[in-house]
N, C-alpha and C positions, 0 to 999 in steps of 0.2 A: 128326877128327870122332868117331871110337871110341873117345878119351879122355874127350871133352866128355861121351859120353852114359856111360861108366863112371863118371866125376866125380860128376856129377849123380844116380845111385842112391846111391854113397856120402854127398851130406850126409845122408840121414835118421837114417843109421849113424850118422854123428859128431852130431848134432845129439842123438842118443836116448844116447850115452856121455859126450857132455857133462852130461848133465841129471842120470846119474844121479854123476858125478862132484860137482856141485855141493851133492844131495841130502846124499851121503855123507858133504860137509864138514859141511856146517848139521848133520849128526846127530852127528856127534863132537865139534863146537863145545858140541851142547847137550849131550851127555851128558858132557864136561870140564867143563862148569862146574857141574852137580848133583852129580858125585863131588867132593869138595871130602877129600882125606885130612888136612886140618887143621880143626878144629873151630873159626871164628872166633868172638869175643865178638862176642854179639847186640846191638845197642842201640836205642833208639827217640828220636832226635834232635829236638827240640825248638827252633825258630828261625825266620829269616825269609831267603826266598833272597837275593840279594845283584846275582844275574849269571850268565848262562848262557856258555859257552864255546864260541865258531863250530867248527863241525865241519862233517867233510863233510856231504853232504846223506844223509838214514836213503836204506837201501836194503833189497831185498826178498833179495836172493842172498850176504847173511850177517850177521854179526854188525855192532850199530852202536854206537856209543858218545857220550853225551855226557856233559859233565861242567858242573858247578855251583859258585860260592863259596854256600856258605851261613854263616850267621853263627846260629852253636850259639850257645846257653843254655843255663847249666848254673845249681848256685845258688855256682860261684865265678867268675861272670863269664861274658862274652860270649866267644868266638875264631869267627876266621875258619877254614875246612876248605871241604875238596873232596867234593863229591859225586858219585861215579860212576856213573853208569847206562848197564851194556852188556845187550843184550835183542837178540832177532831181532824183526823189524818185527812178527809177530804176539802177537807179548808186549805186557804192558803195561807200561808205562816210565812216565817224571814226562810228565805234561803242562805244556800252556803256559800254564796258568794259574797255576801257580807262580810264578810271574815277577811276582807285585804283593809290594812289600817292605809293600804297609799290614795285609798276611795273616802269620797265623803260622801255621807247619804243623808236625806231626808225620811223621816218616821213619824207615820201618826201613831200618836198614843195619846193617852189620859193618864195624869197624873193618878196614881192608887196609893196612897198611901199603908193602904193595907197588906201590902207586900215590900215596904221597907223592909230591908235585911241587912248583915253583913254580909261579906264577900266571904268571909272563913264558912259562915252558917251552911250560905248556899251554896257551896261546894263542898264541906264535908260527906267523903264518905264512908263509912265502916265497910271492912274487908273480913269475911266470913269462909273455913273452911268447907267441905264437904260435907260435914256432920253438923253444919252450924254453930261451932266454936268462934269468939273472937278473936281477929289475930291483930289488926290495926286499923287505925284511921288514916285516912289519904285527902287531900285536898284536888278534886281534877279540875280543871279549864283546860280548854284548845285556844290558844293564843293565836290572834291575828297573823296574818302574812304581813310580811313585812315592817312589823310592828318593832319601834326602836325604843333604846331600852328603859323600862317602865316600873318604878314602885306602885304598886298596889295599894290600896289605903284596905290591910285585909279585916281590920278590928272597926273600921269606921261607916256607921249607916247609910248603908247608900239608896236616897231617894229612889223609888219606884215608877215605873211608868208602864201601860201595860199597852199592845199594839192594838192599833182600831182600825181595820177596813173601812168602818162606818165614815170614818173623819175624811178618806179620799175616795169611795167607792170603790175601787177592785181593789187598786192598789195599796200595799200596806208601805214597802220599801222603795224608793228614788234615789238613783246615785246622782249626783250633782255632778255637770260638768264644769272642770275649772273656769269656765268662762262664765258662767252664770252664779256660781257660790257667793260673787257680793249682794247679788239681788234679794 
């Protein structure tokens, strides 16, 4: 009985060392990724998204990540590339309006080479019963609105770019209106 009620004084303890253990990571998370000791080239990408890539679901207690095919314009052609966006949930990140291929948008990023991937890698996922048995691997993306019809390059490495507020100040995403897409 003298355990149970020592017990029970101790969660508020662990409950208040948890909290600040969690705090602690999110502030090293964000202060790792503003110290950057390499200076990446800046760029403002120019295209239409393609496909968003299933992830876990965003969470509040650290860092999230999704990723994107966008398909860049350049004036030597189109290529397919990855677009990475990692933020803590109170950042701002790409919204789900992206996801219409009949829109062209503007995106600051930096080139990362450190997140080149394939498209098969970053969308694999394993499928696990209730007991943690395997049962299969699944490939997810949520494909564009109105996105017409599209091979994939699913084996082939696609350049990295990762989103930068810093490159525009608030703004991460710009949809272009047809009227201004040649400037």
């Amino acid at each position: 009985m003298a355990d149970r009620k020592q017990a029970r004084r101790l969660v508020p303890l662990a409950l208040f060392l948890l909290a600040i253990c969690v705090f602690t990571a999110i502030d090293s998370t964000a202060k790792s990724r503003k110290s950057s000791s390499k200076k990446p080239s800046a760029a403002i990408l120019t295209g239409k998204f393609v496909a968003e890539v299933n992830g876990p679901v965003l969470t509040g207690f650290g860092v999230n990540q999704q990723s994107y095919v966008f398909q860049l314009f350049s004036p030597s052609g189109s290529q397919l590339v990855r677009v990475s966006d990692t933020f803590l949930v109170y950042e701002q990140h790409l919204p789900d309006r992206v996801l219409d291929y009949s829109k062209l948008f503007r995106v600051a990023a930096v080139r990362d080479d450190r997140c080149d991937e394939t498209l098969e890698n970053i969308s694999r996922r394993f499928i696990f019963d209730s007991r943690g048995y395997f049962l299969e691997t699944k490939y997810s993306l949520t494909y564009a609105r109105n996105l017409p019809s599209f091979d994939l390059p699913w084996k082939s490495l696609l350049p990295c770019y990762s989103v930068s507020p810093a490159l525009t100040g608030a703004k991460v995403v710009t949809e272009v209106k047809p009227e201004t897409a040649a400037h």
